[in-house]
FIDRENVEX-503744 format. One record per residue (C-alpha): chain; x, y, z. Coordinates in pm, whole numbers, plus 50000, padded with zeros to 5 digits. Layout:
REM FIDRENVEX-503744
{node A {X Y Z}}
...
END
This chain:
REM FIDRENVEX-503744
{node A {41315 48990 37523}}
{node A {41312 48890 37883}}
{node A {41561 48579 37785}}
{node A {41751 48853 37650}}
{node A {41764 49074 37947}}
{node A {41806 48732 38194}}
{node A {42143 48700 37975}}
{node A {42307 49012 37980}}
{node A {42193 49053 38364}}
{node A {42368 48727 38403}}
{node A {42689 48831 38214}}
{node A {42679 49159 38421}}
{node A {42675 48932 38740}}
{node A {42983 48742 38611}}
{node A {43190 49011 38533}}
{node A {43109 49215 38876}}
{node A {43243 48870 38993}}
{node A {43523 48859 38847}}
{node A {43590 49245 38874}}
{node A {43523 49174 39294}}
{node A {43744 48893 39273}}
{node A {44051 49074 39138}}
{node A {43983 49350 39351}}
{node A {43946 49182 39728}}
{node A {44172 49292 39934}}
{node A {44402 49018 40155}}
{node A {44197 48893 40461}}
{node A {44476 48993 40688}}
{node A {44315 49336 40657}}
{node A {44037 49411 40903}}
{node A {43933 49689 40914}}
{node A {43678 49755 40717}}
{node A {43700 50127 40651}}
{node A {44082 49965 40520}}
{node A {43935 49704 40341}}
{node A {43725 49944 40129}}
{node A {44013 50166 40048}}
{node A {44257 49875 39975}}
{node A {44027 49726 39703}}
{node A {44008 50098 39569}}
{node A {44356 50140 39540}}
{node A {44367 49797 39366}}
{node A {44081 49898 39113}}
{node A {44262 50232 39091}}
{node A {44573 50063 39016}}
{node A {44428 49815 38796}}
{node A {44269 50115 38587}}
{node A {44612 50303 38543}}
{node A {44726 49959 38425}}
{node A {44468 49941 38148}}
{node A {44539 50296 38039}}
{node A {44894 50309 38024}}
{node A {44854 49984 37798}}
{node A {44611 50136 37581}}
{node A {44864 50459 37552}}
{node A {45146 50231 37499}}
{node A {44980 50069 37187}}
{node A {44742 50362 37051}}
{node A {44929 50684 37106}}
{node A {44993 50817 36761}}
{node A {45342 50910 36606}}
{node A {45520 50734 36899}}
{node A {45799 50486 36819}}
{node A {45782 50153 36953}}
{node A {46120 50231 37145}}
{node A {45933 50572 37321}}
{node A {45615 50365 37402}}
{node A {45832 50147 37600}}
{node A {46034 50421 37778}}
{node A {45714 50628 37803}}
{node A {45484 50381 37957}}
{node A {45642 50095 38050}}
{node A {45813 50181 38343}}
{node A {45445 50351 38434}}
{node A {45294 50010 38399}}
{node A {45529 49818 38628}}
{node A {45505 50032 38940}}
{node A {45095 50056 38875}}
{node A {45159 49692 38853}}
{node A {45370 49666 39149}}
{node A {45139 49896 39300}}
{node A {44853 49643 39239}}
{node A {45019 49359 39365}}
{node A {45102 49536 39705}}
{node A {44756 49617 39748}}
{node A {44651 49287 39746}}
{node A {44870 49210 40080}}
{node A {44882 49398 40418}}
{node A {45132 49635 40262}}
{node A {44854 49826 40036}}
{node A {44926 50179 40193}}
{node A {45231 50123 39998}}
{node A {45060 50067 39708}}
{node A {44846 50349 39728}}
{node A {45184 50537 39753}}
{node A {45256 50456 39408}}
{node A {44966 50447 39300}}
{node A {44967 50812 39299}}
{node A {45354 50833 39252}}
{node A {45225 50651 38878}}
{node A {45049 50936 38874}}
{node A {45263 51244 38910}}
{node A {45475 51067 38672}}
{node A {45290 51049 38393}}
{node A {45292 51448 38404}}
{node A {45695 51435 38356}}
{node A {45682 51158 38088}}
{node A {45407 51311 37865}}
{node A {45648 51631 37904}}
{node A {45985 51453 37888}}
{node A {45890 51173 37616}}
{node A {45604 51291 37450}}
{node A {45709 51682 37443}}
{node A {45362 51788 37550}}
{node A {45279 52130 37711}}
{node A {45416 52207 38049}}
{node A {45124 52339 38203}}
{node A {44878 52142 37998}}
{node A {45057 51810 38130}}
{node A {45085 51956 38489}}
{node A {44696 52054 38551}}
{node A {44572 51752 38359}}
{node A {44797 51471 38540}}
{node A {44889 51616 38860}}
{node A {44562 51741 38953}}
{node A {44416 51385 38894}}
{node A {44693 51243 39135}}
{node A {44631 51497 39390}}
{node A {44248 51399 39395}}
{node A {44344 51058 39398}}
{node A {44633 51128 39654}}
{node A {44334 51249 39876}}
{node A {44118 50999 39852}}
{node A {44421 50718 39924}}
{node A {44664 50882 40167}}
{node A {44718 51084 40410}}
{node A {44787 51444 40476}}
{node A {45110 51458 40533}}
{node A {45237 51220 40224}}
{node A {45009 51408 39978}}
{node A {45192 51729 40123}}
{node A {45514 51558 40050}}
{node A {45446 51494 39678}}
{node A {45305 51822 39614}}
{node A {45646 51990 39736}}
{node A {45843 51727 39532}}
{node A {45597 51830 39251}}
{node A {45673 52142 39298}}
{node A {46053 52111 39344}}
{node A {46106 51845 39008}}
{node A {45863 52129 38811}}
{node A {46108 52413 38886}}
{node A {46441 52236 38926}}
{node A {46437 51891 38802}}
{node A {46280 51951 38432}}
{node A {46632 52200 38339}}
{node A {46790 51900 38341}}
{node A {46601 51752 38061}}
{node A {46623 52090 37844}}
{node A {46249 52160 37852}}
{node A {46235 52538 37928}}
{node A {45980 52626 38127}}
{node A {45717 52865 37987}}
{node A {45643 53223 38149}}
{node A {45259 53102 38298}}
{node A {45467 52789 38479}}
{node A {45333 53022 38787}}
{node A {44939 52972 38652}}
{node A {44986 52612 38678}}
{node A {45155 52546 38999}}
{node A {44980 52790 39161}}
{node A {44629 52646 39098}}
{node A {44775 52329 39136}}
{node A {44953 52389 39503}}
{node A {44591 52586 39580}}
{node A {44416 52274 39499}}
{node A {44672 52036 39669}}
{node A {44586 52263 40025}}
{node A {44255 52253 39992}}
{node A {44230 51874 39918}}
{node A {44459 51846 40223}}
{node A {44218 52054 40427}}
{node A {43958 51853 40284}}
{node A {44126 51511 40343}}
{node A {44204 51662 40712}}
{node A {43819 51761 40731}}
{node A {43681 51418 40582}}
{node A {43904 51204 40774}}
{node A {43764 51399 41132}}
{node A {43438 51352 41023}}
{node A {43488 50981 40888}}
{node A {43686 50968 41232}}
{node A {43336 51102 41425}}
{node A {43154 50910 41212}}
{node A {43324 50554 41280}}
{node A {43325 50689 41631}}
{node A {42995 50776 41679}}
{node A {42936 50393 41463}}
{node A {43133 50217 41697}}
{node A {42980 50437 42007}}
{node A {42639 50331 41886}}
{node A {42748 49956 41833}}
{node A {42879 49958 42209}}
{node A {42557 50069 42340}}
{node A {42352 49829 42095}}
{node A {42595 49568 42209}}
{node A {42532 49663 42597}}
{node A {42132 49676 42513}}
{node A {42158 49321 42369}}
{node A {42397 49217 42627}}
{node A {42112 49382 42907}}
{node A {41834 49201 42730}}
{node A {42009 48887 42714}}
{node A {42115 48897 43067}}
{node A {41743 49042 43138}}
{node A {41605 48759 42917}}
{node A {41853 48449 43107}}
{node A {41751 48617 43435}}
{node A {41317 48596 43348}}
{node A {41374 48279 43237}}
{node A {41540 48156 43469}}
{node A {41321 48323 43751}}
{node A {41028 48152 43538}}
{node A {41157 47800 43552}}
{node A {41220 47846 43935}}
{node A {40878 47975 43996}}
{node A {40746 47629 43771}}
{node A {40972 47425 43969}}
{node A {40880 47568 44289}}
{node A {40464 47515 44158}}
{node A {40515 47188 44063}}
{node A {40731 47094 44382}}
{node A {40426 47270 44552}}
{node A {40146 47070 44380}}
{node A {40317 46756 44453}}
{node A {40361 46807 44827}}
{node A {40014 46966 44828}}
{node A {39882 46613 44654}}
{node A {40104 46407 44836}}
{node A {39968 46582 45149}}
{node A {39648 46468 45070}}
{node A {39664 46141 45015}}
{node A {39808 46089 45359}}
{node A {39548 45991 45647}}
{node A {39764 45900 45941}}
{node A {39860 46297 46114}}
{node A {40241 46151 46167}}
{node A {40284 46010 45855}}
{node A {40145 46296 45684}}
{node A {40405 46566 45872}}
{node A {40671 46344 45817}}
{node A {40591 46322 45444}}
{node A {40549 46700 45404}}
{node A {40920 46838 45574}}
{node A {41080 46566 45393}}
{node A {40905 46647 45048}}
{node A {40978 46984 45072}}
{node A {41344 46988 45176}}
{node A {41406 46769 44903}}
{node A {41165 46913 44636}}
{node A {41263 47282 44742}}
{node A {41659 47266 44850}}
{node A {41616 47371 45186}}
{node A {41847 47185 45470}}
{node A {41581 47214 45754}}
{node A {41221 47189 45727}}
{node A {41017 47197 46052}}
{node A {40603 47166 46158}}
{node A {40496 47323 46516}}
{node A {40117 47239 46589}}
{node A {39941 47497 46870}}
{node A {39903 47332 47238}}
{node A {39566 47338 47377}}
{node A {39615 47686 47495}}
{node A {39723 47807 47261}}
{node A {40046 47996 47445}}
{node A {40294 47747 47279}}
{node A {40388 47618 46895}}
{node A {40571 47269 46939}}
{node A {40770 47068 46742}}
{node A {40607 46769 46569}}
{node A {40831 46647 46260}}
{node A {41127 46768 46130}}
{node A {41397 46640 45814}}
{node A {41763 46718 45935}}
{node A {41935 46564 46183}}
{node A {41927 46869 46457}}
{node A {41578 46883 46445}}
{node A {41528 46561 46474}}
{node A {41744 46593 46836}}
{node A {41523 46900 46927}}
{node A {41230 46630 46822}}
{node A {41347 46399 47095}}
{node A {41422 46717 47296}}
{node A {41039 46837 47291}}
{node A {41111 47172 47146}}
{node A {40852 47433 47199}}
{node A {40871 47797 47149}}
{node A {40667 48052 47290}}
{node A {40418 48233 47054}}
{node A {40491 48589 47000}}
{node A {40769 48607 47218}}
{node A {41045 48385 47073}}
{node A {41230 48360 46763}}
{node A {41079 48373 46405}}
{node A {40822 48097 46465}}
{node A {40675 48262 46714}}
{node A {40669 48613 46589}}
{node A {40493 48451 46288}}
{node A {40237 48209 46501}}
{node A {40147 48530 46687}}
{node A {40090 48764 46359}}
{node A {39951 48495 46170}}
{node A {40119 48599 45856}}
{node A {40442 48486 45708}}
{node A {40760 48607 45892}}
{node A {41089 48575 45652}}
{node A {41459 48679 45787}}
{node A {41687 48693 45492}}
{node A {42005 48699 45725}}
{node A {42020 48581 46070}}
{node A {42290 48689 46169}}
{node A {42136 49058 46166}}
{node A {41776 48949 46282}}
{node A {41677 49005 46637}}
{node A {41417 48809 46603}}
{node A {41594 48516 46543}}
{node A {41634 48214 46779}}
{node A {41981 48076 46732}}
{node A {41931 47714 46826}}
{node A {42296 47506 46844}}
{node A {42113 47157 46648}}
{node A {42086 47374 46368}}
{node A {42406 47590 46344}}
{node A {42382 47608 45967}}
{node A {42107 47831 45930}}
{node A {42148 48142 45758}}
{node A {41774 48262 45630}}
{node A {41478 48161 45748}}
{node A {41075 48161 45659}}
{node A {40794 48095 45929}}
{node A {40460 48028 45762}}
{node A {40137 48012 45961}}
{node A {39939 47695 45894}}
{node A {39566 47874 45939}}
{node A {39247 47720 45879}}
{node A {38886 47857 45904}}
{node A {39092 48177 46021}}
{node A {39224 47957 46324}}
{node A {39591 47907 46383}}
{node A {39701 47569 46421}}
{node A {40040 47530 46345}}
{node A {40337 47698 46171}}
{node A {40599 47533 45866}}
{node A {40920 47615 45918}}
{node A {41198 47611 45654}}
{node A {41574 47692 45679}}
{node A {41848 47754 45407}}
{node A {42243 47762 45440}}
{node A {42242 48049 45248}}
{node A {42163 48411 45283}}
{node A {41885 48541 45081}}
{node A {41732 48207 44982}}
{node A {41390 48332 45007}}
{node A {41252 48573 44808}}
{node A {40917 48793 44846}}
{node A {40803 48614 44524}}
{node A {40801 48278 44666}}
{node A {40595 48374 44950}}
{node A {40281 48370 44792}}
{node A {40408 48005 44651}}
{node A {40506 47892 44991}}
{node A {40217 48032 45129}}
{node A {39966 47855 44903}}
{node A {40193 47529 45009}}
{node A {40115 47578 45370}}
{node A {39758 47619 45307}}
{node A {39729 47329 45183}}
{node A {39950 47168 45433}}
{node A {39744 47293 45684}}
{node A {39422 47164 45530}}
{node A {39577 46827 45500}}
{node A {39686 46855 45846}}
{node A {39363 46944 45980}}
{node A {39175 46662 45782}}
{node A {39408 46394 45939}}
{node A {39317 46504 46321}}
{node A {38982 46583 46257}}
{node A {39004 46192 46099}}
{node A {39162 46125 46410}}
{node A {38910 46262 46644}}
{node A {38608 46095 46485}}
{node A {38786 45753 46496}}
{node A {38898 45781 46895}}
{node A {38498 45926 46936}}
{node A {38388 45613 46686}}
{node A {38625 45381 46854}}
{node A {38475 45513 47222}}
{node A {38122 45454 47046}}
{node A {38216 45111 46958}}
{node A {38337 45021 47279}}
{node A {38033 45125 47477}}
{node A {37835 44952 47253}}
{node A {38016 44647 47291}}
{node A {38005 44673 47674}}
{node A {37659 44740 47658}}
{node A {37517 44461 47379}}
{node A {37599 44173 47684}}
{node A {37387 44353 47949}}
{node A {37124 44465 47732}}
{node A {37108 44105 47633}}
{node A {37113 44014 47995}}
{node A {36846 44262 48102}}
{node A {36642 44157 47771}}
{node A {36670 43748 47859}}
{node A {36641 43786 48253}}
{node A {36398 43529 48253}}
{node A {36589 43270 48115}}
{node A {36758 43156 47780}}
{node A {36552 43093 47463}}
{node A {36646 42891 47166}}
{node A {36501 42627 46962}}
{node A {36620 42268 46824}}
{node A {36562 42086 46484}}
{node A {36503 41712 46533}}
{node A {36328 41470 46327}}
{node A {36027 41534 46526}}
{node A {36033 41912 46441}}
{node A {36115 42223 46618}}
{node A {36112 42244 47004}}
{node A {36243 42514 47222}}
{node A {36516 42414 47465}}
{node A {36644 42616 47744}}
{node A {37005 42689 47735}}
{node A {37065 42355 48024}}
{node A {36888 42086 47769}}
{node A {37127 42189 47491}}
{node A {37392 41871 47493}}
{node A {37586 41864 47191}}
{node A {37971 41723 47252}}
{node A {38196 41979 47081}}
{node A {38472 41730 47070}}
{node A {38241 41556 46852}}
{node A {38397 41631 46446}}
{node A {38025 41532 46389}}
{node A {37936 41857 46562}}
{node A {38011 42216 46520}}
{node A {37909 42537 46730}}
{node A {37986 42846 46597}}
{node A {37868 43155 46863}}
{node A {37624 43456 46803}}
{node A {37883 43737 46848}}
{node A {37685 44113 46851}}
{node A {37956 44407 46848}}
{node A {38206 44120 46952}}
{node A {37992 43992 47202}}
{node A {37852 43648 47232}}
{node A {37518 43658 47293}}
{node A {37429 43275 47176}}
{node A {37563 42968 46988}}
{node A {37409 42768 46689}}
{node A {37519 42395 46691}}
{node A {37512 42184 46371}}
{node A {37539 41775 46412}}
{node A {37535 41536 46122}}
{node A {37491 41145 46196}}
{node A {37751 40922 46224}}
{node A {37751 40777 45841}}
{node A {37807 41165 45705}}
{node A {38103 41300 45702}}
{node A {38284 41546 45894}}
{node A {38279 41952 45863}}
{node A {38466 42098 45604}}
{node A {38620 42451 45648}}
{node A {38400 42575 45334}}
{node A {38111 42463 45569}}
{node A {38243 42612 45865}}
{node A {38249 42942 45709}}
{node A {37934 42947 45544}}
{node A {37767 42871 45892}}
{node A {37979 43161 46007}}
{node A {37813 43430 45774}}
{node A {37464 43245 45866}}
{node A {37510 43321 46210}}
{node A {37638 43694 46157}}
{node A {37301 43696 45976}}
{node A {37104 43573 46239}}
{node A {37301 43774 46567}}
{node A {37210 44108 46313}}
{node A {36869 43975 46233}}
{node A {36794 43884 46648}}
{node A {36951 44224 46703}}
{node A {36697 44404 46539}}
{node A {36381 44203 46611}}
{node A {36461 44278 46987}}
{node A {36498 44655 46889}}
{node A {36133 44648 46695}}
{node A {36029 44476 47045}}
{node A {36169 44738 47266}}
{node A {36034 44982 47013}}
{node A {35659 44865 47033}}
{node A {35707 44824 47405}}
{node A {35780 45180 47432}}
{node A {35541 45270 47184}}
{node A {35276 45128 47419}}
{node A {35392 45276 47760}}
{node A {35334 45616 47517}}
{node A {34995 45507 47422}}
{node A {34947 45426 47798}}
{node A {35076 45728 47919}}
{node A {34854 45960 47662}}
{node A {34518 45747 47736}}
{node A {34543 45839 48089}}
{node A {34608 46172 48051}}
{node A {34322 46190 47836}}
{node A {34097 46014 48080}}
{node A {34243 46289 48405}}
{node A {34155 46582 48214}}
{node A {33818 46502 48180}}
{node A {33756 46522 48567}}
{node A {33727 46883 48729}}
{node A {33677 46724 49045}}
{node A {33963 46684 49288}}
{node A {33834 46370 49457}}
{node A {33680 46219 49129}}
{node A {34059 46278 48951}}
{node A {34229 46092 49253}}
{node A {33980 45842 49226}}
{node A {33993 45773 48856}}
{node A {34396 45803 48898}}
{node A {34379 45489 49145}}
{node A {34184 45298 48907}}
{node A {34373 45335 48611}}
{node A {34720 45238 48762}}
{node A {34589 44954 48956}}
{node A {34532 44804 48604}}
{node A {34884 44851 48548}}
{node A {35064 44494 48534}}
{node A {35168 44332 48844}}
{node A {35043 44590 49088}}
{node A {34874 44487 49358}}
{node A {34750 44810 49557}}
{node A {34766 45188 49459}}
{node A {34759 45478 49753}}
{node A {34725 45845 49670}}
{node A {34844 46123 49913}}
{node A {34799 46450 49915}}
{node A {34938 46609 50208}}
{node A {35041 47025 50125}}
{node A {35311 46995 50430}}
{node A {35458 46686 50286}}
{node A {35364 46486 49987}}
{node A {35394 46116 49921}}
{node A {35279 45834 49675}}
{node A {35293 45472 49670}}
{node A {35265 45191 49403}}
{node A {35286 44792 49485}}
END
């Protein structure tokens, strides 16, 4: 069953195929409302074909001869007709379409000798409702007069007598020709409104798409300039931090972002001590780098659009100069046309401002503040990192340099009774003074490499080997190096751990006789007991107490 029905769907496939196919109208039509009624016409025409063939071969008790007479010429204008629908021409075709049929009226009454009115309602009625459906007004107009006309005139010539009711069939028939002409006129105006109100809904479908396109190229390409300006942004903010060195790192930043971002000029002011003036410290075109050599500063709150922004602490953004009053016109940089000032703030402190420049008008807009912004936050962190890196290696360096000048004269101070060292013989170790030390360091036998503390010598060790060895190699020479970096740390500290437990006992010192004065109420037997105790101090020899209320003295020998 289904196989069945799968066959005879497929045959009806074919044959709408093939009926489409002889049926398409020429594709020099375009139109499709044209299109539509060209391939009726051509099915309409092919139909009349069929017909008149089937009448020409099945009507009964007609002669061969009056088949031919009757239908043939019938079949060569719907013929005619058909093949003028399949080109350009196919209004003309429709024409005789319905010409084919009108005059099949007059032959059925001419040929056949059928009924007047029978013929006319039957035939002419279906060409006027085909008339209406395939042309226009006017022409169906025309063929209902020449109906009309042929019916009362033109059929005396053919001695058929017209019967007394001729008047019931044109009349019906010229009634129903008007009112499919009013009808035509009526369907055409609302086909007319129809296509109108088609096409009128197509235009603004085609200006919505057109609007969302445009709206659609616009988003995205606002979104890929808002990743483009991120990602320029994160890779100035990471180059930024990778910098240590404060030049080097502004330097790095305006040229980043004028070539990362576009923008012709790109400018960093840093805050003066005072904080009254914003001044130029790196810059990427060529003017500013003349107002670089020039020493620009500018004025906070008072001049131009650096200033205005230094002073507010918030971003300042001129979108044409040229109408800004703000706006410092500079001659280095006669280019400019827009400009954005963003304060470099950190811990709520203002330390600087990043300038930026564009040739054009309107290059900035208020959605890549907040980018920009976030840039020059960052900036400004790196920025302060690098001084604050700065400061603590001048304050280190200042450290180290005191420390240096101080490690000889501590050494001094510490060795004021004389040089110590000691000497490996064969006989074991002795200490020498620094005048019995007599090692010839011409000698290749002999090597002295010095005791340097904080890049101060403080001592030498000396290495000799006997005549038969042989000489220093520079493997050796550095080895003995590290020792004695080794040692000058390790002599370092053990005369720290002595100054330590020196001090440690002055303390002890200190608290024992304060212990031993407070247990003495008496003025006389404090004084007394003060004497005693700092006489046993070292190396003093006498101890005199005074107590005098007009003037007060003490002395220690």
């Amino acid at each position: 069953m289904s196989a069945n029905f799968s066959s005879r769907g497929s045959s009806l496939s074919a044959l709408a195929s093939f009926g489409n196919w002889l049926t398409v109208p020429s594709h020099q039509i375009t139109d499709k409302y044209e299109r539509r009624k060209a391939q009726l016409t051509s099915s309409v025409a092919l139909a009349s074909i069929v017909f008149n063939l089937v009448g020409a071969f099945f009507t009964p008790g007609m002669r061969a001869a009056d088949s031919v007479w009757a239908f043939g010429p019938l079949i060569g204008l719907s013929l005619i007709a058909y093949l003028l629908t399949r080109t350009r021409f196919f209004a003309l075709g429709s024409f005789l379409v319905v010409v084919g049929l009108f005059s099949s009226a007059y032959t059925s009454i001419i040929l056949s000798q059928r009924d007047v009115v029978y013929s006319l309602l039957v035939y002419i009625s279906l060409g006027l409702v085909v008339g209406s459906v395939l042309l226009s007004g006017w022409t169906l107009f025309l063929l209902l007069g020449i109906n009309a006309a042929f019916t009362l005139f033109g059929l005396s010539a053919f001695d058929i007598t017209l019967p007394d009711n001729i008047g019931g069939a044109l009349g019906p028939l010229t009634n129903l020709g008007f009112l499919l002409i009013l009808l035509n006129y009526f369907r055409g105006d609302i086909e007319k409104q129809r296509i109108n109100e088609i096409q009128k809904t197509n235009q603004e479908l085609m200006e919505i798409r057109e609007n969302l396109e445009k709206r659609v190229e616009e988003r995205t390409e606002e979104l890929n300039r808002r990743s483009t300006q991120l990602e320029a942004s994160t890779l100035v903010a990471r180059s930024a931090a990778s910098v240590r060195d404060l030049d080097e790192l502004m330097n790095s930043v305006v040229e980043q972002i004028s070539e990362r971002f576009g923008y012709y000029h790109t400018g960093i002011f840093l805050s003066d001590a005072a904080d009254r003036y914003v001044v130029l410290q790196a810059a990427s075109s060529e003017g500013g780098t003349l107002l670089l050599k020039r020493g620009l500063k500018i004025e906070i709150g008072r001049q131009g659009v650096v200033g205005h922004a230094a002073y507010q602490k918030r971003p300042r953004i001129v979108q044409d100069v040229s109408t800004d009053r703000t706006y410092l016109h500079i001659q280095e940089l006669p280019e400019t046309r827009s400009e954005v000032a963003l304060p470099l703030i950190v811990r709520n402190r203002m330390i600087g401002v990043l300038d930026i420049q564009s040739e054009e008008s309107n290059a900035f807009k208020f959605d890549d503040i907040s980018t920009l912004q976030n840039m020059a936050d960052q900036v400004a962190l790196a920025i302060d990192n690098a001084t604050l890196l700065e400061e603590s290696r001048a304050a280190l360096q200042q450290l180290e340099t005191l420390n240096t000048a101080n490690a000889a004269n501590i050494w001094k101070t510490h060795l004021k009774e004389g040089a110590r060292g000691f000497t490996y013989t064969p006989l074991g170790v002795i200490p020498v003074s620094g005048s019995s030390v007599s090692m010839n360091n011409d000698d290749e036998k002999v090597i002295s490499i010095p005791l340097s503390l904080r890049g101060q010598p403080i001592g030498t060790i000396s290495l000799k080997r006997k005549a038969s060895d042989p000489n220093w190699a520079e493997t050796e020479r550095e080895m003995v190096e590290r020792v004695a970096s080794q040692v000058a740390l390790a002599v370092e500290n053990a005369r720290l751990l002595e100054e330590s437990q020196r001090r440690a006992a002055r303390e002890q010192k200190v608290s024992e006789f304060s212990n031993r004065f407070s247990r003495s109420l008496d003025v006389d037997a404090l004084l007394q007991n003060a004497v005693r105790e700092l006489h046993n101090l070292p190396q003093v020899d006498e101890v005199s107490v005074f107590i005098n209320p007009d003037k007060g003295t003490s002395k220690a020998k």
